[in-house]
C-alpha positions as a Markdown table, in Angstrom:
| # | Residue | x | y | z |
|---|---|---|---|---|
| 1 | Unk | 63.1 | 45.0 | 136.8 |
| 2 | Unk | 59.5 | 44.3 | 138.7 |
| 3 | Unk | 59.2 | 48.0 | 139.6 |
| 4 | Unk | 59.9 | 49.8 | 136.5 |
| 5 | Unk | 58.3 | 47.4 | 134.4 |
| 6 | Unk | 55.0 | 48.2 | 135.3 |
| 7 | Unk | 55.9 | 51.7 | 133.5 |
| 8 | Unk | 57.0 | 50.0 | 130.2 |
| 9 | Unk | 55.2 | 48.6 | 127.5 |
| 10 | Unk | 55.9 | 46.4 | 124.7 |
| 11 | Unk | 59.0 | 48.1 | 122.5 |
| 12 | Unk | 59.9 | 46.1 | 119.1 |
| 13 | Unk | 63.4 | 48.0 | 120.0 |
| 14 | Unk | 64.0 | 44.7 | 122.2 |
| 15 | Unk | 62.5 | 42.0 | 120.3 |
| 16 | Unk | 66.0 | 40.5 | 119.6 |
| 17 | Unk | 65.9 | 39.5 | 123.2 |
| 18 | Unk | 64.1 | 36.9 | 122.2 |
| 19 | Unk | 66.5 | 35.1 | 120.9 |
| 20 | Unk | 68.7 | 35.4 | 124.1 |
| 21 | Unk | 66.5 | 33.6 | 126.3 |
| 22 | Unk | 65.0 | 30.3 | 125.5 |
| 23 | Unk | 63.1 | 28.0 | 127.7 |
| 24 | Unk | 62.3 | 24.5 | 126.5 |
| 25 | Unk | 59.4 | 21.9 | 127.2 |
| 26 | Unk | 61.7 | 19.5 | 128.2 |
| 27 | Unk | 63.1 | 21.6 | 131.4 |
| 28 | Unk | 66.3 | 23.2 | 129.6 |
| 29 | Unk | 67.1 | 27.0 | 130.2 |
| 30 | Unk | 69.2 | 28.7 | 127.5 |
| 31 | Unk | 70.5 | 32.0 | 128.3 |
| 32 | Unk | 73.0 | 33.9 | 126.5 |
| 33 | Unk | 74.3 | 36.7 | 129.1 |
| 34 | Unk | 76.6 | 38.1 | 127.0 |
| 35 | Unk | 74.4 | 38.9 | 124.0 |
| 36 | Unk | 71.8 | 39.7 | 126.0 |
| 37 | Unk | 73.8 | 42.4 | 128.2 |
| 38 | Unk | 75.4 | 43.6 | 124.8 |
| 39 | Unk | 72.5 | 44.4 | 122.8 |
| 40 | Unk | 70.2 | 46.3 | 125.7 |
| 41 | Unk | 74.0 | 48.1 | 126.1 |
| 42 | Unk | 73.7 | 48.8 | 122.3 |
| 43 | Unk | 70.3 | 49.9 | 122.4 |
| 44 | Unk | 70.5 | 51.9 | 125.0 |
| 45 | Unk | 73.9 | 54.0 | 124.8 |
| 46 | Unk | 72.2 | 54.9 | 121.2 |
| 47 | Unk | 69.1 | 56.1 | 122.5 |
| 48 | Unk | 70.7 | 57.9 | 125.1 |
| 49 | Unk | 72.5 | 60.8 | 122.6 |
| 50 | Unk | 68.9 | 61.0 | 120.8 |
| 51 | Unk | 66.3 | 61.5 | 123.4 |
| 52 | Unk | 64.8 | 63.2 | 126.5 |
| 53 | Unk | 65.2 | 62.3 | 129.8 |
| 54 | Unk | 61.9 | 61.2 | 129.8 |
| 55 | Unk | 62.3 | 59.5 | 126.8 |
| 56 | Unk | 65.0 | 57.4 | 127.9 |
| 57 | Unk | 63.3 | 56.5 | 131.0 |
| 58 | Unk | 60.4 | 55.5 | 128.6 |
| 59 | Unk | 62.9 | 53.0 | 126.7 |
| 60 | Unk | 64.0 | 51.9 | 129.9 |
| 61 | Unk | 61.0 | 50.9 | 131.7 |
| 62 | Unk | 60.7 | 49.1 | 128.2 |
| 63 | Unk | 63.0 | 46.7 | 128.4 |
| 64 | Unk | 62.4 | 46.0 | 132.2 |
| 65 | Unk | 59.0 | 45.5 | 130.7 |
| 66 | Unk | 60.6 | 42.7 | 128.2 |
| 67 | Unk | 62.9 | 41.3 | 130.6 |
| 68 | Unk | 60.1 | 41.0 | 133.3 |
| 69 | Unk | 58.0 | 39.1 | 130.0 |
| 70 | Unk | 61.3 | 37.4 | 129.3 |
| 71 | Unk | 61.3 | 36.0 | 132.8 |
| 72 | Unk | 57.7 | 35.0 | 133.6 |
| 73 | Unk | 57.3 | 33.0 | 130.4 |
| 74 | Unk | 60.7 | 31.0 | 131.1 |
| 75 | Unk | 60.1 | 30.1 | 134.9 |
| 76 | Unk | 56.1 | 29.3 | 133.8 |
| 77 | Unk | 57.3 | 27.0 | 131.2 |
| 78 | Unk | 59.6 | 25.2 | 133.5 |
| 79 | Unk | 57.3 | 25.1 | 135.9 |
| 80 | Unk | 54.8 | 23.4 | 133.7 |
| 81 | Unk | 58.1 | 21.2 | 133.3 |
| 82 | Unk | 58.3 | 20.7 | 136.9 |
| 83 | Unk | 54.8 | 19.7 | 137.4 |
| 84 | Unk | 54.3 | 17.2 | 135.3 |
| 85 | Unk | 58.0 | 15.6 | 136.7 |
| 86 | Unk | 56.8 | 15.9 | 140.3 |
| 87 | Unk | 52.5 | 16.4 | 140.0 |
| 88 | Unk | 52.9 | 18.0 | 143.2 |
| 89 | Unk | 50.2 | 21.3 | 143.7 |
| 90 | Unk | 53.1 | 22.8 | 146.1 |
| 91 | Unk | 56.3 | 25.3 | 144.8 |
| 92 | Unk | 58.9 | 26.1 | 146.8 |
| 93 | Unk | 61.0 | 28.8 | 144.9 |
| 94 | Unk | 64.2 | 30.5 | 146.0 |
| 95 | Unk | 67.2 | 32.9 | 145.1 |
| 96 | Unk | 66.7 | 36.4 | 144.3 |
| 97 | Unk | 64.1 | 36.0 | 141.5 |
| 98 | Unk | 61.7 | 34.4 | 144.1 |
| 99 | Unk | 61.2 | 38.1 | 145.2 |
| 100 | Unk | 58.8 | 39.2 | 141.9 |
| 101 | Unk | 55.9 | 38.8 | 143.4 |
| 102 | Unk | 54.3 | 39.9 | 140.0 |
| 103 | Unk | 56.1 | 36.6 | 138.4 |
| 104 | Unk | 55.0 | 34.3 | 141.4 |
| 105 | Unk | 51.3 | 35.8 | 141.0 |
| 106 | Unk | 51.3 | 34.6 | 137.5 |
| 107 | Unk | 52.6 | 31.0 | 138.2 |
| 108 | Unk | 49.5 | 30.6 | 140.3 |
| 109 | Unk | 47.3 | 31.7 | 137.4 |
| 110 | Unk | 49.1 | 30.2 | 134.8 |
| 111 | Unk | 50.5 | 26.4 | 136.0 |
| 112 | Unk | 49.1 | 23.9 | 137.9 |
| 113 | Unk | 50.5 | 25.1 | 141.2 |
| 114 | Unk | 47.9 | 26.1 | 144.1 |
| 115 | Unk | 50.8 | 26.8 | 146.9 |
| 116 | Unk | 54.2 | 28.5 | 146.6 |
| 117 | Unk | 56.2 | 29.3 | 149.3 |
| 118 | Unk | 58.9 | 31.6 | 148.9 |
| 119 | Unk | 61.2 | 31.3 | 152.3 |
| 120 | Unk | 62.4 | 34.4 | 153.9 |
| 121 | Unk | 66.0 | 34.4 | 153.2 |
| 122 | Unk | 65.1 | 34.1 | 149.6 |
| 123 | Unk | 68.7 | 34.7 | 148.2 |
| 124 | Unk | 70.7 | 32.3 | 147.2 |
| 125 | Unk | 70.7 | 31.1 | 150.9 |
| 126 | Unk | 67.7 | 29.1 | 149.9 |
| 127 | Unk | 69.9 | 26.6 | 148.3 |
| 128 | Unk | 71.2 | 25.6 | 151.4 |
| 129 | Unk | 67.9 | 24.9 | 153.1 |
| 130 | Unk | 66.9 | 23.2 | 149.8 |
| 131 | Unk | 69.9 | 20.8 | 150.3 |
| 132 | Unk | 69.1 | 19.9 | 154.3 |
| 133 | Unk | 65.3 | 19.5 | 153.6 |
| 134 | Unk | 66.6 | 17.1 | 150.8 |
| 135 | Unk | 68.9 | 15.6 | 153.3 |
| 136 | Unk | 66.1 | 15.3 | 156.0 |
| 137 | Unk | 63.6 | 14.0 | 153.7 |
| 138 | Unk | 65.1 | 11.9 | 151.0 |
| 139 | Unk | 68.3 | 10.8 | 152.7 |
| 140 | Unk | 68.0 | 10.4 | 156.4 |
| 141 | Unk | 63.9 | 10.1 | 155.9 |
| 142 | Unk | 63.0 | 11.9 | 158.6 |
| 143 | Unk | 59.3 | 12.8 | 158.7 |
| 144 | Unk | 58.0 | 16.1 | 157.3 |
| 145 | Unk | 56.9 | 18.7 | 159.7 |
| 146 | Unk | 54.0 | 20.7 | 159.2 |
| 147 | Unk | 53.3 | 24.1 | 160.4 |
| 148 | Unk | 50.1 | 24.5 | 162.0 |
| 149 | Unk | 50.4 | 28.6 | 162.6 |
| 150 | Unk | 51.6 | 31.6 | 159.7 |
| 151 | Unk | 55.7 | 31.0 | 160.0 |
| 152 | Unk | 57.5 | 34.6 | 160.3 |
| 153 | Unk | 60.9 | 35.0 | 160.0 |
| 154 | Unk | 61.0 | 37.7 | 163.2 |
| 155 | Unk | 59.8 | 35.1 | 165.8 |
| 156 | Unk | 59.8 | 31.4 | 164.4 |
| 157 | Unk | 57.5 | 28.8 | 165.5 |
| 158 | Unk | 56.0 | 28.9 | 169.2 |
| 159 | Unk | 56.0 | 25.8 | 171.0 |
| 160 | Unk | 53.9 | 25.1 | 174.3 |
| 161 | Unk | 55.6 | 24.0 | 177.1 |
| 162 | Unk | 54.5 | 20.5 | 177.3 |
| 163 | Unk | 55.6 | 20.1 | 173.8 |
| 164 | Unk | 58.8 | 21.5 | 175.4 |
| 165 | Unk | 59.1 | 19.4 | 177.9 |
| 166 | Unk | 58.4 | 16.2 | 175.8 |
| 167 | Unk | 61.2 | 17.5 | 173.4 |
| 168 | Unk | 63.8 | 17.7 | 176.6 |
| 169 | Unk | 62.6 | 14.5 | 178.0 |
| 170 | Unk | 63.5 | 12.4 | 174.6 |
| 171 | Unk | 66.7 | 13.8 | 174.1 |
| 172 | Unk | 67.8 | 14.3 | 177.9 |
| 173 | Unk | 71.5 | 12.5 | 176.9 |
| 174 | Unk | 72.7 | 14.7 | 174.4 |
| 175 | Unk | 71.2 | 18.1 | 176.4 |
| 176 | Unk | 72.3 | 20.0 | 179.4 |
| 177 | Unk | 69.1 | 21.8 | 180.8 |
| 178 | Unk | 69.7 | 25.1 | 182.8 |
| 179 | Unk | 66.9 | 27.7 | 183.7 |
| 180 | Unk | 68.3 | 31.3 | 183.6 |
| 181 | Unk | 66.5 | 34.0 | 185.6 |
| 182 | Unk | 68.2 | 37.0 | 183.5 |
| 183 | Unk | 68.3 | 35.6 | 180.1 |
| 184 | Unk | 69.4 | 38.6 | 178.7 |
| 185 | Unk | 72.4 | 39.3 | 181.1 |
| 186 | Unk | 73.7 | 35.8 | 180.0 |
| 187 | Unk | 73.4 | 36.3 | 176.6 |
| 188 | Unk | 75.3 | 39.5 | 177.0 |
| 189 | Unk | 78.3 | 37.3 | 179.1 |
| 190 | Unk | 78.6 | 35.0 | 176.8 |
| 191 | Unk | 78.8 | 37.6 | 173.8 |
| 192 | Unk | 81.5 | 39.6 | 175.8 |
């Protein structure tokens, strides 16, 4: 939807969406899925037998261009929701809509928020590291931790040895230390 809507433009062929997709004030999403699939599936098998290829890519980027709308004025208006629940500057979004960059670059400009973070496996994987930093935190209250470098997915967070060796050291009963000349050729063993 974020790529070809940048093509589109707005279309009163797809206003009735409108109706499909209502974000309240007080934090409540309404969306109704099966209209809303129905009537762009209406819409669109009709124009289909009337137009030009390039036509129908037209009415296409068009509703990607009202769905995108669609979607950045419900997440910003439960965001605005959000803040003024948590009054916290800092977003963490996940699932697959935490991808549109376009969307995340209009929460900044448009809500309170100065910082989102968007983890790497932003699919629906991101509930589960929702629900063991809410564990961490809230239930077991185990301090926050803090990056002080840019996290990548590829390589993860490098630690000095020291701050190795302090981690080994505290926690010496429930590890078994081992030094491995030929990493790699282990790994492999084990695998096999």
């Amino acid at each position: 939807t974020m790529g070809l809507s940048a093509y589109g433009k707005p279309n009163q062929a797809f206003d009735f969406l409108d109706a499909y997709v209502v974000a309240e004030e007080t934090g409540k999403l309404s969306v109704d899925n099966l209209s809303l699939y129905l009537g762009c599936l209406g819409v669109l098998n009709d124009a289909k037998l009337r137009m030009t290829e390039v036509q129908f890519f037209q009415l296409k980027a068009d509703l990607a261009f009202k769905v995108q709308t669609l979607l950045e004025q419900a997440v910003i208006t439960l965001c605005h929701y959000l803040y003024a629940k948590t009054q916290t500057p800092y977003l963490c979004l996940a699932g697959g809509v935490a991808l549109n960059s376009v969307m995340n670059g209009k929460l900044l400009k448009k809500t309170p928020f100065k910082h989102i973070f968007v983890p790497p496996p932003a699919g629906d994987s991101g509930i589960s590291l929702g629900a063991a930093m809410y564990a961490s935190h809230q239930i077991h209250r185990s301090p926050r931790y803090y990056l002080k470098q840019a996290f990548t997915p590829y390589l993860g967070v490098t630690y000095e040895n020291d701050v190795i060796e302090e981690a080994v050291r505290r926690h010496s009963d429930q590890l078994k230390r081992e030094l491995c000349e030929d990493p790699i050729s282990r790994i492999a063993d084990y695998i096999a």
